[in-house]
C-alpha positions, -999 to 999 in steps of 0.1 A, spaced: -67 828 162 -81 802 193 -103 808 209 -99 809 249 -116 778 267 -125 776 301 -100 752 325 -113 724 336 -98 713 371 -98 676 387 -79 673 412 -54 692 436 -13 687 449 12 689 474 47 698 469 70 675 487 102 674 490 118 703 483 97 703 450 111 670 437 80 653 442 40 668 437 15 644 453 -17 648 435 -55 636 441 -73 634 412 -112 637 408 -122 609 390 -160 618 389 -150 653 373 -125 644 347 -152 614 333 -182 638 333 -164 672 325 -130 660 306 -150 637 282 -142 656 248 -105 655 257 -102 615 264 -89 594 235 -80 564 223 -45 549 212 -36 513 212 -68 503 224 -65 520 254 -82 551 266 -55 587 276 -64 620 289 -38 653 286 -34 667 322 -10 698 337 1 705 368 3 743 376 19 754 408 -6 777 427 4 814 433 -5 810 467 -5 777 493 -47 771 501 -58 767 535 -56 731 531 -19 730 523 -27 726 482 4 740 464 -5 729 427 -37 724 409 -40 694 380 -67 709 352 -74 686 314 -51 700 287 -74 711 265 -54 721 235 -58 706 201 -43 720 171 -64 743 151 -78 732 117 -61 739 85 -80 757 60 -78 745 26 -79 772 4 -95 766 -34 -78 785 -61 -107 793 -82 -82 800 -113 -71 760 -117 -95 761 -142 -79 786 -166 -65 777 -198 -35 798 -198 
């Protein structure tokens, strides 16, 4: 079972055109110092996961979406030992 993590927002949006386009400002300060367990590396280059989540309500400065880290990662496998390998039978 996961465990529930807490979000961690950087940054804010604005719906646009009749929701075909979400303008978003994006905290760079808060994703490098809060986001850095969640930035990796592929191809020599450096990628962070992020979502953007329409807000259940417009904020009073016009915000209609919020942008948080996607903090999912796929939970360890166990590996289970079968203590009876050993038997001769």
């Amino acid at each position: 079972m996961s465990e529930t993590k807490e979000k961690i927002y950087v940054g804010s949006g604005i719906e646009k055109f009749d929701g075909n386009l979400i303008q978003q400002t994006i905290c760079l300060s808060d994703l490098r110092d809060n986001a850095k367990d969640h930035i990796f590396k592929y191809d020599g280059k450096e990628y962070v996961k992020l979502k953007t989540v329409k807000k259940r309500e417009v904020d009073q400065y016009g915000k209609t979406h919020y942008v948080e880290v996607d903090t999912w990662k796929p939970e360890q496998k166990k590996q289970v030992v079968n203590q009876d390998d050993d038997l001769p039978f």
